[in-house]
C-alpha positions in Angstrom: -170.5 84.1 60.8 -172.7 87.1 60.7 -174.8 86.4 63.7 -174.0 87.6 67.3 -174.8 84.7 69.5 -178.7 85.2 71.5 -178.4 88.2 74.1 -175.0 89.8 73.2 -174.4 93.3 73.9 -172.4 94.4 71.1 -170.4 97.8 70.8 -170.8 99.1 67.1 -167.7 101.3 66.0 -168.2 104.1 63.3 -165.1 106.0 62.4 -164.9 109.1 61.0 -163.3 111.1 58.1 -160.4 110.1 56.2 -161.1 106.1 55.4 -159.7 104.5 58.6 -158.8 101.2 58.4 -161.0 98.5 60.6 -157.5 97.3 62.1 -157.1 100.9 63.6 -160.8 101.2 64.3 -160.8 97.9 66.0 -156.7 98.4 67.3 -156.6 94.8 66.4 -154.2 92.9 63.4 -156.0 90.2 62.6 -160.3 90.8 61.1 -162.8 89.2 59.5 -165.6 90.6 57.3 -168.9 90.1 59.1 -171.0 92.0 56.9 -171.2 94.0 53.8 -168.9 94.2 51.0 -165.0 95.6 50.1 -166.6 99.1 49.6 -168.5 99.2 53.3 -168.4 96.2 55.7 -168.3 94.6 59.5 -165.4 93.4 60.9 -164.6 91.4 63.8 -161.4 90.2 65.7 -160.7 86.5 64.3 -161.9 84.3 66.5 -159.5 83.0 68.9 -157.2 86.0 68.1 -158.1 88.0 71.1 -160.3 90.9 72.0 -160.7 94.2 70.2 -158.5 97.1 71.7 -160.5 98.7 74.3 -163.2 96.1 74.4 -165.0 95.9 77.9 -165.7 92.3 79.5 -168.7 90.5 78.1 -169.2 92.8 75.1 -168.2 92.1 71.4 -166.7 94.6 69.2 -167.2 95.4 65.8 -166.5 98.0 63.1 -168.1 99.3 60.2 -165.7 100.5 57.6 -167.2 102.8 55.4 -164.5 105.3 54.3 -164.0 103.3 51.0 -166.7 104.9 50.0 -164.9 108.0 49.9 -160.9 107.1 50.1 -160.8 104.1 48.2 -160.8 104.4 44.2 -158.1 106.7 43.2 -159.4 107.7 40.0 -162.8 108.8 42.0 -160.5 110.3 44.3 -158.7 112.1 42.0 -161.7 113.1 39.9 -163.9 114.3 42.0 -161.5 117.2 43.2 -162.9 118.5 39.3 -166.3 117.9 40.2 -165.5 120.6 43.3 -167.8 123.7 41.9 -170.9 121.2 41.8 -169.9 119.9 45.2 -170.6 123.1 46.7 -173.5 124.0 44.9 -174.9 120.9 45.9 -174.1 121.6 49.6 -175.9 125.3 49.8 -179.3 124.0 50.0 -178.5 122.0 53.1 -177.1 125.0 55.1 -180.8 126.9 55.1 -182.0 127.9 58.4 -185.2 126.3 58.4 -186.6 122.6 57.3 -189.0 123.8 54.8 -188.4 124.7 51.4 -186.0 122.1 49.6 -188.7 121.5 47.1 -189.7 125.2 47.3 -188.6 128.8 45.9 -185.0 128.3 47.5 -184.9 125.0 46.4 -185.7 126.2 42.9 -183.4 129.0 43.0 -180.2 126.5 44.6 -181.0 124.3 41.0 -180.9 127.2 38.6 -177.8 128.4 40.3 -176.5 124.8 39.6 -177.7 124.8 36.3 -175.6 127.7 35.4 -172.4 126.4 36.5 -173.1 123.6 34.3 -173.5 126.3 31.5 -170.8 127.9 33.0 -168.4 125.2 32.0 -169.7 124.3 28.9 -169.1 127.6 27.6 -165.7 127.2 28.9 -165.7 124.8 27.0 -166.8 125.9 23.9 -165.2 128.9 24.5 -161.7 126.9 24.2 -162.6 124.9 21.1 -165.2 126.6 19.2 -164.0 130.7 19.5 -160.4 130.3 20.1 -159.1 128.0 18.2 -161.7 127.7 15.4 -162.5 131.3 15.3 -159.7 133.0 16.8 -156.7 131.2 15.8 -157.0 128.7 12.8 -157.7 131.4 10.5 -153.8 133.1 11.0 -151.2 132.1 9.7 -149.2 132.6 12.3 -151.3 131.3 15.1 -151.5 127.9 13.6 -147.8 127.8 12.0 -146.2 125.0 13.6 -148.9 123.1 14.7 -149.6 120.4 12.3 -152.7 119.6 14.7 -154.3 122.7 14.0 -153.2 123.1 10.6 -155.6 121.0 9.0 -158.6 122.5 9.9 -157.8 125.7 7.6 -159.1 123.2 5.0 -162.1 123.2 5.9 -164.8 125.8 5.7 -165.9 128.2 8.6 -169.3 126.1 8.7 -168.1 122.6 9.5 -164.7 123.7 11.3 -167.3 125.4 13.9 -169.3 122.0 14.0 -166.3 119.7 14.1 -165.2 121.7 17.2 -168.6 121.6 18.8 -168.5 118.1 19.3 -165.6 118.1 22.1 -167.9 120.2 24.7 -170.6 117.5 23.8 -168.3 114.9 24.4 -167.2 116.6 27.5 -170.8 116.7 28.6 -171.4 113.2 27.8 -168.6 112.1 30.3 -169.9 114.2 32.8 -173.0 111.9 32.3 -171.0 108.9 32.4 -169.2 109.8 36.0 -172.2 110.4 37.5 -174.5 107.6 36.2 -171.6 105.0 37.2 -170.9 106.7 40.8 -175.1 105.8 41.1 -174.7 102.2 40.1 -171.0 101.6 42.5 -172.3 103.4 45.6 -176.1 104.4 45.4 -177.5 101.3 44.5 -178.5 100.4 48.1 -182.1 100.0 48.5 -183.3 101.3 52.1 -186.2 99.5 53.5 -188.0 102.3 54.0 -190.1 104.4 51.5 -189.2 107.2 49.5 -190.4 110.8 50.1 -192.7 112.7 48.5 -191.2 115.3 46.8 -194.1 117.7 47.3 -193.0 117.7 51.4 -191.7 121.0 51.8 -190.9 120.0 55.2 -188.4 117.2 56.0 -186.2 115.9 58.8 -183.5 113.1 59.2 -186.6 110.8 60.2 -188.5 111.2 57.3 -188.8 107.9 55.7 -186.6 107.1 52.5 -184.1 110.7 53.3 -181.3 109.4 52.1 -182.9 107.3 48.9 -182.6 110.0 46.4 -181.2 108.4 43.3 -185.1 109.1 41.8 -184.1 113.0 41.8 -180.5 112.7 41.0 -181.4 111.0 38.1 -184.0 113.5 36.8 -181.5 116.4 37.5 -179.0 114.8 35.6 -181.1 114.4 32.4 -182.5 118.1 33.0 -178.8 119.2 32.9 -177.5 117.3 29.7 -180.4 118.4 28.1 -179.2 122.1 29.5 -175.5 121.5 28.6 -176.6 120.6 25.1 -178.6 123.8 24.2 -175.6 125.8 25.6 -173.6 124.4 22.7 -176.3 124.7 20.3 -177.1 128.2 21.1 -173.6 128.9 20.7 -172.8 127.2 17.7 -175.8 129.2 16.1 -175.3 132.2 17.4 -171.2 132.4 15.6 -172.6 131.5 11.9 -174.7 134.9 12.6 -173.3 136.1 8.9 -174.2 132.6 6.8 -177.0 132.5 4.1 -179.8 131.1 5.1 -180.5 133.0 7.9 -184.2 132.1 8.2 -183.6 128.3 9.3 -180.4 129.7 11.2 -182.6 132.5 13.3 -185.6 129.3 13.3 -182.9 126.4 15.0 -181.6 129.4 17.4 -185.1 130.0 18.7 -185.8 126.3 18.9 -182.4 125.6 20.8 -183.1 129.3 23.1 -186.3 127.3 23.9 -184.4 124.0 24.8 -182.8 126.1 27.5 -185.5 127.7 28.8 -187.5 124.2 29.1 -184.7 123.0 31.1 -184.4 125.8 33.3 -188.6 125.4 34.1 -188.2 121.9 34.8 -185.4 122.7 36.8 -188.0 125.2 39.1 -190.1 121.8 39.7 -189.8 118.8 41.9 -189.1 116.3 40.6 -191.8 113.6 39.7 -193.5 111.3 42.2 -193.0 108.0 39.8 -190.7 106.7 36.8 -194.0 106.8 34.8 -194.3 110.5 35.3 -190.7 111.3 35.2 -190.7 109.7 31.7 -193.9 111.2 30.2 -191.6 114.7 30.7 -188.1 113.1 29.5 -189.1 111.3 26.7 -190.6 114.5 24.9 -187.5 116.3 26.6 -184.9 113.7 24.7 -186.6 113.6 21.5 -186.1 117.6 21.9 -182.6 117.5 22.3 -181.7 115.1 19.7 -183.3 116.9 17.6 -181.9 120.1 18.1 -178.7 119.1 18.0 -178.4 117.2 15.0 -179.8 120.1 13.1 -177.4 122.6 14.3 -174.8 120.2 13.6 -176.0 119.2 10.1 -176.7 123.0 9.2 -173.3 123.9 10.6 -171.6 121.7 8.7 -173.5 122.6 5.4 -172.7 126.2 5.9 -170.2 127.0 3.4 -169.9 131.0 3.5 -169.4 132.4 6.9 -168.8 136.3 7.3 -165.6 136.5 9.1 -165.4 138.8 11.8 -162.0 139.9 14.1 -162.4 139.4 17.5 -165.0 136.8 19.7 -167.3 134.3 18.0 -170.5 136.2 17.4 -172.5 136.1 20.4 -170.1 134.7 22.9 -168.9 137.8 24.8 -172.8 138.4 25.7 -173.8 134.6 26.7 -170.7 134.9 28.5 -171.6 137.8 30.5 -175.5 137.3 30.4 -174.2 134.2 32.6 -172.9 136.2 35.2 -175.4 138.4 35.1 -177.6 135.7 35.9 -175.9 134.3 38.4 -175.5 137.4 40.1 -179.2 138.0 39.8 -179.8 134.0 41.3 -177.1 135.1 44.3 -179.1 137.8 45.3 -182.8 136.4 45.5 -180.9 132.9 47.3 -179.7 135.3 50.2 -183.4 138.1 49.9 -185.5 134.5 50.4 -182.6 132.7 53.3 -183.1 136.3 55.1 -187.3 135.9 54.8 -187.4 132.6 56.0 -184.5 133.2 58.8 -186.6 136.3 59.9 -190.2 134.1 59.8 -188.8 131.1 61.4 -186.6 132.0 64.6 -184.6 129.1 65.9 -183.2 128.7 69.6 -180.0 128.7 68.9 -177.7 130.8 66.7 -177.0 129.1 62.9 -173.7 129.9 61.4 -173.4 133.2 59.8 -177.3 134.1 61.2 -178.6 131.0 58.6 -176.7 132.9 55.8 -174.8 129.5 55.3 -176.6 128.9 51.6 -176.1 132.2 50.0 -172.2 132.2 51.4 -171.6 128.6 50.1 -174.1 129.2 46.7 -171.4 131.8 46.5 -168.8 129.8 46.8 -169.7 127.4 44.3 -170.0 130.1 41.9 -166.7 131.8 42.6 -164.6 128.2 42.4 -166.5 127.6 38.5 -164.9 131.3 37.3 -161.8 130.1 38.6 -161.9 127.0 36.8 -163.4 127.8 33.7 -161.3 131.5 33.5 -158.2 129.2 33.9 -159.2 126.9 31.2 -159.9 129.5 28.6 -156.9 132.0 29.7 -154.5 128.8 29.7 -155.5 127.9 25.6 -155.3 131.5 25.1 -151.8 131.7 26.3 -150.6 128.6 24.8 -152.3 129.4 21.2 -150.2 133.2 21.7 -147.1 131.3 22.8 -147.3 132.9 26.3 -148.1 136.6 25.6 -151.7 137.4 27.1 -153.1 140.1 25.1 -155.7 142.8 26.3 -156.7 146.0 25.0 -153.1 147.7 25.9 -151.3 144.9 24.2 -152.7 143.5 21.9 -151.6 140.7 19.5 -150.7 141.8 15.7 -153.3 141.8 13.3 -151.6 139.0 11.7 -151.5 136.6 14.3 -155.3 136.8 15.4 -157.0 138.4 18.5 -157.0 135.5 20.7 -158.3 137.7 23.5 -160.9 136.1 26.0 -164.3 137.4 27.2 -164.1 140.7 29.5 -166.4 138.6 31.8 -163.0 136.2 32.4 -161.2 139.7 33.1 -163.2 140.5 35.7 -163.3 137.0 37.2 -159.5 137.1 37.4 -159.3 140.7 39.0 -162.1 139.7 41.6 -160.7 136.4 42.6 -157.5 138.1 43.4 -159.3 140.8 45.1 -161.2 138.2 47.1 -157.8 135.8 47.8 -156.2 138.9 49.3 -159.2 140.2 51.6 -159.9 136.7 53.0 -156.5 136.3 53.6 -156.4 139.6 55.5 -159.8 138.7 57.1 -158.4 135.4 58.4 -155.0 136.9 60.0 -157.2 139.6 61.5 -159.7 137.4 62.6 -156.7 135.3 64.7 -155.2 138.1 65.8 -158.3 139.6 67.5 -159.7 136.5 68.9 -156.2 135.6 70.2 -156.4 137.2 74.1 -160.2 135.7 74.5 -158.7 131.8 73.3 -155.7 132.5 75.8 -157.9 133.2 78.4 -160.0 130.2 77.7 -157.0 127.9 77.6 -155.8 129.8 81.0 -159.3 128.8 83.1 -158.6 125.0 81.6 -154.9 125.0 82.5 -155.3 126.3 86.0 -157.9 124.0 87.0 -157.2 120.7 85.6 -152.9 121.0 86.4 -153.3 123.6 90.0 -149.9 124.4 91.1 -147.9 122.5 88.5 -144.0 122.2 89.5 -141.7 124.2 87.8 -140.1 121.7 85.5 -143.6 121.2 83.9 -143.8 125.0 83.0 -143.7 124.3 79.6 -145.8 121.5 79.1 -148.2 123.3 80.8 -147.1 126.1 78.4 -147.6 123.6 75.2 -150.7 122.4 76.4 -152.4 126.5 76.9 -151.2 126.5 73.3 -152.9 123.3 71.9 -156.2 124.6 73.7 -155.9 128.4 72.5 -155.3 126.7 68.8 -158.8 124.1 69.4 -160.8 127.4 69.6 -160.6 128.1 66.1 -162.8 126.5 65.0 -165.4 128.7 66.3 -163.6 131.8 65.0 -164.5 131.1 61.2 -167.4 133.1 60.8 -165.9 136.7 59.9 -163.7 135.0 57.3 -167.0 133.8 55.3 -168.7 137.1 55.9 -165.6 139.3 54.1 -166.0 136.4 51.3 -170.0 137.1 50.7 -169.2 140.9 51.0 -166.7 140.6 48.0 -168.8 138.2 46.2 -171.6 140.5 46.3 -169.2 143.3 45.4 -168.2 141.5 42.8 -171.9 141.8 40.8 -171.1 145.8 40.1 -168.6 144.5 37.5 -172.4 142.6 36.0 -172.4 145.8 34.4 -169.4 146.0 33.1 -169.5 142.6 31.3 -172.4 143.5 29.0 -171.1 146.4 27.9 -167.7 144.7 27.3 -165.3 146.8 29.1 -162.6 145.2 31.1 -160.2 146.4 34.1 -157.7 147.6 32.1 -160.0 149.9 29.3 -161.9 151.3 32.6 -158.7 152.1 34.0 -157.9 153.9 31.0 -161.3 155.5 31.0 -161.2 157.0 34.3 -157.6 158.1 34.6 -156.1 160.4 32.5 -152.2 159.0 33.2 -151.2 156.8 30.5 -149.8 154.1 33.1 -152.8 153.7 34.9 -153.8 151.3 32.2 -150.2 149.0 32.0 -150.9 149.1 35.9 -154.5 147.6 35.5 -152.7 145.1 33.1 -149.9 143.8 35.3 -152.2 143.7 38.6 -155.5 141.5 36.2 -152.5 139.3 34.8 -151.4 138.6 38.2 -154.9 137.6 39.4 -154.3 135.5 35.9 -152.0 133.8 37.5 -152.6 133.6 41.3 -155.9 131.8 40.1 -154.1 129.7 37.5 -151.7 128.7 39.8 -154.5 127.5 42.8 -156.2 125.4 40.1 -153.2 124.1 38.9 -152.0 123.1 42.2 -155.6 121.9 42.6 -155.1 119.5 39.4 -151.7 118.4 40.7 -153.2 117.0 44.5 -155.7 115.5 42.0 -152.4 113.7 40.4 -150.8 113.3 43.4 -154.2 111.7 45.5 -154.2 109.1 42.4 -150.6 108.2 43.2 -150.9 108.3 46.6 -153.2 106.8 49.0 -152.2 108.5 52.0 -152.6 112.3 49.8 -156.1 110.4 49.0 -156.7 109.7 52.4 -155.9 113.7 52.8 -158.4 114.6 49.8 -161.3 112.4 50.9 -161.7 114.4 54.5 -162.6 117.2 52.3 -165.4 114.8 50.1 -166.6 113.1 53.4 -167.9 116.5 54.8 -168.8 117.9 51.2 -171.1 114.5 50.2 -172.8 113.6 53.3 -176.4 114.7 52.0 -177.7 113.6 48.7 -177.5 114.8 45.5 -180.5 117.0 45.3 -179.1 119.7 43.1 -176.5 119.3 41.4 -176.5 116.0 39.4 -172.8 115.6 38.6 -171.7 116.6 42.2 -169.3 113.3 43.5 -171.6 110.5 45.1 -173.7 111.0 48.4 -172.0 108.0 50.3 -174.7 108.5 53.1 -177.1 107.3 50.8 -175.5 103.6 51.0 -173.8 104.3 54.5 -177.0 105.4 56.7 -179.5 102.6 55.6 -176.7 99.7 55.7 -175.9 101.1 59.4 -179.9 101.0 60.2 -180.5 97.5 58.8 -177.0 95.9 60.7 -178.2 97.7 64.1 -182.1 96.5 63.8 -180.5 93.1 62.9 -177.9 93.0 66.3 -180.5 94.6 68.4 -183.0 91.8 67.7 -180.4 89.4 69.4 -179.3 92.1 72.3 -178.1 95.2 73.1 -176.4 97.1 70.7 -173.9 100.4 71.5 -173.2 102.7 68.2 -169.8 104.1 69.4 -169.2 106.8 67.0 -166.0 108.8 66.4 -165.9 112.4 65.1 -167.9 112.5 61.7 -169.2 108.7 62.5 -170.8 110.3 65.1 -173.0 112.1 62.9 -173.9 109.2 61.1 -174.8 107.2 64.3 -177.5 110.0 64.7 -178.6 109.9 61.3 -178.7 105.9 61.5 -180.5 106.3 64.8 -183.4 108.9 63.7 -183.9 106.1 60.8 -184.4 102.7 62.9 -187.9 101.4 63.4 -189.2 102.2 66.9 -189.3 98.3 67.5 -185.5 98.6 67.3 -184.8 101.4 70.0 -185.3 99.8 73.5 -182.2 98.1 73.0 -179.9 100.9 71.4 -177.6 103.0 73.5 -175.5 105.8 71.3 -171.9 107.0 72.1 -170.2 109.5 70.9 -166.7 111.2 71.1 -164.7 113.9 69.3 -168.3 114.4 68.3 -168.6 117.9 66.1 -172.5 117.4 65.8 -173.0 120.9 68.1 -170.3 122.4 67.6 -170.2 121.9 63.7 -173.2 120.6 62.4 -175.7 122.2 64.7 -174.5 125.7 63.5 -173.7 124.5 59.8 -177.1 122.8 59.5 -179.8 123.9 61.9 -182.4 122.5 59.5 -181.6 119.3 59.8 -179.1 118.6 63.0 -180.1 122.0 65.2 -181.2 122.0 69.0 -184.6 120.3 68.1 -183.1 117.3 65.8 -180.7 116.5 69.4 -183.6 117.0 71.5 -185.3 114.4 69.8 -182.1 112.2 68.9 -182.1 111.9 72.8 -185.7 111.3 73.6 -185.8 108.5 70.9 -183.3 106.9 73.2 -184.8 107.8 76.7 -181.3 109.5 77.0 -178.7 106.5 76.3 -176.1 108.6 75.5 -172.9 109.8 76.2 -170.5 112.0 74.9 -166.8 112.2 75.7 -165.1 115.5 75.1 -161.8 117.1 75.3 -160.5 120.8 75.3 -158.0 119.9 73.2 -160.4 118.6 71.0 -160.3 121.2 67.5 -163.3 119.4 66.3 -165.2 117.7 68.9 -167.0 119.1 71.9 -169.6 119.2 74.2 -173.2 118.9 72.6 -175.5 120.1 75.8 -174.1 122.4 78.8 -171.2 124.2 78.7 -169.8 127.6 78.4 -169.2 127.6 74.3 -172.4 127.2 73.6 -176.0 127.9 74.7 -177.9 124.8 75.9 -180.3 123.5 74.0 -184.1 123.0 75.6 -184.4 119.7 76.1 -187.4 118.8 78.7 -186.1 115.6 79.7 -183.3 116.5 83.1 -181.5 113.8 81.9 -179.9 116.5 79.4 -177.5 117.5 81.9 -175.9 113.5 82.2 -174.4 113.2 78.4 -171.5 115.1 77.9 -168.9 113.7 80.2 -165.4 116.1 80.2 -162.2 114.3 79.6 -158.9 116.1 81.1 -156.1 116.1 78.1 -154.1 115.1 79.1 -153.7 113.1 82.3 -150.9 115.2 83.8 -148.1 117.8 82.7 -145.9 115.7 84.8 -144.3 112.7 84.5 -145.6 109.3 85.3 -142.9 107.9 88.0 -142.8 104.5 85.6 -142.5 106.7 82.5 -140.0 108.6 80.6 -141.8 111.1 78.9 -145.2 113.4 80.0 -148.2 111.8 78.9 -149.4 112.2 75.4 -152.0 115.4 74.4 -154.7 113.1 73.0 -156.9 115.9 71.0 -159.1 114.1 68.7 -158.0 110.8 68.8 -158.1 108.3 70.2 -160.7 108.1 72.6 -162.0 104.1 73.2 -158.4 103.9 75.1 -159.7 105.9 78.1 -161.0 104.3 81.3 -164.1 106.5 81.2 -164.9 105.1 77.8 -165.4 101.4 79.1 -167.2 102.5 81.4 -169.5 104.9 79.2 -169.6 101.5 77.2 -170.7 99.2 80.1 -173.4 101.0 81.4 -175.0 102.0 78.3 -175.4 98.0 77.4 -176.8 97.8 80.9 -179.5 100.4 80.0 -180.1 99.1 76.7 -180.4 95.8 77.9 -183.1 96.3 81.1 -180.2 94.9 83.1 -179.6 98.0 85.1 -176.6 100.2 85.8 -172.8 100.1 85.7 -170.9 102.8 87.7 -169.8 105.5 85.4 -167.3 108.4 86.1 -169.1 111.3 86.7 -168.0 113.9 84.0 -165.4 116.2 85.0 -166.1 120.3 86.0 -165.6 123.0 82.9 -163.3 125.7 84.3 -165.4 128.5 85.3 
């Protein structure tokens, strides 16, 4: 059932983001799986149920379904919208400028920064548990009155309340484990015929044999980070019981735990192994190591009878909490010195996005969404253990219910995530305000040439259509937006200062003003950042709830995930699965398999379009004669190119096309917002491709038809955008004469592609 029949052109149709089904891919009721599984597969039309929508004369259709991948679990769905901070800190590395250095000093740097949001939210973590409610709250009477819960651990001493506590952010870690090592199994378990790397390449590229099989690294990252994770909480635990007896094995297990996360921020620096023999000679000792350390702090914890009490924070916590952000402040800075260096040494034809300043703005990211998650967590227990009255310096709880205050280094988050909400906001109206007049203009030279002389009853679709076209630009217009972000995050490191000494907004206020209200002003204006944060999150928890209801809001989620896990998980283990890594070697082994029986046409839509290149730069040369590529609503220049010159730039196209002695097409709209022209026109520079054949891929489509209406019709015809495309005449024929090239049989007559505006 597989099997074409012997000599078959067939046209191979990828969709793009948000899980499509194969019916609407194929715009045919009635399938059956060819190939694969429920998670990815082939479809056909049933036999004898008619032709696919679209299809040209002589030339089967099929369609790979991959978006289950992303779209089609709701509890992954839902989940993975928690998983957002490693997401993006997974995703920096790929926006450097240059090919080299994944397994170098920017590599290395991307993983510690990764390392510490891990850290980041197990201290959250423990931060919740350990100092708030055991430290903080249990202790007062009035704190735990009412909640029989809490109540009983007043029985127990200081020692083993602290160690009884510690266990949640273990177990927390341990599920973090769990999500990521059964993600692996469902969705990365595809074995690509091809070879792994070698770790010690610092320079890669799409076609480097085994790019997408990188399960091997996942999995050492994900040990290096429990083993991370764990000496967080052990350091912590430690570092509270500073006033117990015994202070000599105490001050001996801290060192030996300090060590534990010092070893796992070295083997974070280094590549990971070549071989499972290797990789085990360093996680066996690393293992033994961490169930060791743990157990004793546990065991001494909960044999600690006498604990010095002390008002305020768990000893220790306020300066791991901002020794973190020092650090990744420190981390932010060298990411964006070393992107500069190699920007600088390595000049590129064409202009990345944000000058190759994509990793630090996104390493940024990362780091900003974590403080917004992990301040929420900890100022949400705080609230709910004071029965809704956040206290800070100004206002602070009485002494008899407890302190209950958070770290000043959550303070600061709150103030600067506010700060930063409101600038980017400002930056983005700004931003369409300014670029408003050169979009119009753009839609104007469209609008005039492709509808001259309209009549005046189609004034206003003309008028709707100038608008569509003016709104399509934005795309290009997001630059600015991500620049005011990385000038606020960078801002942000002055306050570095600030945390270790433990002063927050509203004490600095007080400090440097000598009117009382100054203070209660500082207050009200961090509370509200409090909230505005709280709130985001929140809302971000409740699309979670609401994508794990729903499977169109899951559909909705998951165009977010299939941009954010296209490339493997290289640094951040328990970032959600890399769906490429299944996707792109299933793709490569189905098209060697069709173009041994015939010509084969990878029709790729939008996103699929990127993963017909990928697929493409992957098949054996043996295969290529008889591949032909089409794309359409294809971002791959005007997205990708300038997202990830590394890997998809002017040369990776150059060579996508040579591979194929130029069978390709690619059908493009105006009133496309995401697709567009990959070669010659006036958005973009063209790339320097030898081969004049250059100029005969991107083929303009008019959108739409007319602005009139159709004597036969009722209504003007339909503003197309981004989909569909496989209804247009000038896609059959794209179709048809590419399966003539790819198949030695000569040419079909193809629509020439229709003039930009001047």
């Amino acid at each position: 059932m597989g099997e074409a029949p012997g000599g078959e052109a067939v046209e191979l149709r990828v969709h793009g983001v948000s899980g499509a089904s194969a019916e609407k891919i194929l715009d045919h009721p009635i399938l059956v799986r060819v190939a694969g599984d429920r998670h990815a597969g082939f479809y056909r039309p049933r036999p004898g149920t008619g032709t696919a929508g679209g299809a040209s004369p002589g030339i089967a259709v099929e369609a790979y379904r991959w978006g289950a991948l992303t779209a089609g679990a709701a509890v992954r769905t839902a989940s993975s919208l928690l998983l957002l901070p490693f997401m993006l800190s997974n995703l920096a590395i790929w926006l450097r400028p240059t090919a080299a250095d994944r397994f170098g000093l920017l590599g290395a740097l991307c993983r510690l920064l990764a390392g510490s949001i891990t850290v980041a939210f197990l201290l959250a973590i423990v931060g919740t548990t350990v100092n708030l409610v055991g430290w903080q709250c249990v202790p007062y009477a009035e704190c735990r009155a009412g909640r029989g819960y809490l109540s009983w651990l007043v029985a127990l001493p200081m020692g083993p309340r602290l160690a009884l506590l510690s266990l949640i952010p273990l177990l927390a870690l341990r599920l973090f484990w769990a999500i990521g090592a059964r993600s692996a199994q469902a969705f990365e378990g595809f074995t690509p015929t091809s070879p792994e790397p070698k770790s010690s390449e610092l320079t890669e590229s799409l076609t480097t044999p085994g790019f997408w099989d990188d399960e091997r690294i996942t999995s050492w990252l994900r040990q290096i980070h429990v083993g991370l994770g764990a000496g967080t909480v052990d350091v912590s635990l430690l570092a509270g019981l500073a006033g117990a007896e015994r202070s000599m094995i105490r001050l001996l297990l801290l060192d030996a735990a300090a060590a534990l996360v010092a070893f796992c921020a070295v083997l974070l620096c280094l590549p990971a192994p070549a071989g499972p023999a290797q990789a085990r000679r360093l996680l066996r000792p690393l293992w033994v190591i961490v169930a060791t350390v743990t157990c004793l702090s546990l065991v001494y914890a909960a044999t600690t009878r006498s604990v010095e009490a002390v008002v305020g924070q768990l000893p220790g916590y306020e300066g791991g909490a901002g020794g973190l952000i020092a650090a990744q402040g420190v981390l932010l800075v060298a990411i964006a010195v070393v992107t500069v260096a190699r920007q600088s040494a390595n000049p590129t034809g064409s202009r990345p996005f944000l000058r190759g300043l994509g990793t630090p703005v996104v390493a940024a990211l990362s780091v900003s969404v974590s403080a917004a998650f992990t301040a929420t967590l900890v100022f949400r227990v705080a609230d709910q253990l004071d029965r809704g009255n956040i206290p800070d310096p100004i206002r602070p709880n009485p002494p008899s219910y407890g302190p209950l205050l958070p770290p000043v280094a959550y303070w600061w988050a709150a103030l600067a995530g506010l700060t930063a909400l409101l600038l980017v906001a400002a930056s983005a109206a700004a931003t369409l305000l300014l670029t408003r007049r050169r979009r119009r203009a753009l839609a104007n030279r469209v609008v005039e040439q492709d509808y001259p002389n309209p009549p005046a009853d189609a004034a206003p679709r003309a008028g709707l259509v100038r608008k569509i076209i003016a709104k399509s630009q934005v795309t290009e217009e997001l630059g600015p937006v991500l620049v005011v972000f990385f000038v606020v995050s960078a801002l942000g490191l002055a306050t570095v200062a600030l945390d270790l000494l433990g002063i927050g907004p509203t004490e600095l206020a007080a400090r440097l003003s000598k009117h009382a209200g100054t203070g209660l002003i500082a207050a009200y204006v961090t509370d509200a950042g409090i909230w505005v944060i709280s709130l985001l999150v929140v809302g971000l928890l409740l699309l979670g709830y609401r994508a794990y209801r729903s499977r169109e809001t899951r559909r909705l989620v998951a165009v977010l995930w299939d941009l954010g896990t296209f490339w493997p998980r290289t640094v951040h283990p328990f970032a959600p699965p890399c769906y490429a890594a299944r996707a792109v070697p299933e793709l490569a082994k189905r098209v060697v398999a069709l173009a041994g029986r015939g010509p084969v046409v990878i029709s790729g839509h939008s996103h699929g379009s990127v993963l017909a290149a990928a697929t493409i730069l992957q098949l054996p040369p043996a295969a290529l004669p008889s591949v032909a590529l089409l794309t359409h609503g294809c971002p791959l220049r005007r997205i990708y190119a300038r997202l990830y010159p590394a890997y998809l730039g002017d040369q990776t196209l150059c060579e996508l096309g040579d591979r194929l002695d130029w069978r390709w097409r690619n059908l493009w709209r105006d009133t496309d917002p995401i697709g567009g022209p990959l070669f010659n026109h006036h958005r973009g520079a063209r790339p320097s491709c030898d081969d004049p054949a250059v100029g005969s891929v991107d083929v303009r489509l008019r959108d739409p038809r007319a602005v009139t209406i159709d004597p036969d019709d009722t209504v003007p015809p339909p503003v197309e955008r981004h989909w569909p495309y496989h209804t247009q005449p000038q896609y059959q024929a794209a179709v048809r004469e590419l399966a003539g090239r790819a198949g030695g049989a000569g040419t079909y007559p193809v629509p020439g592609p229709e003039p930009p505006p001047p």
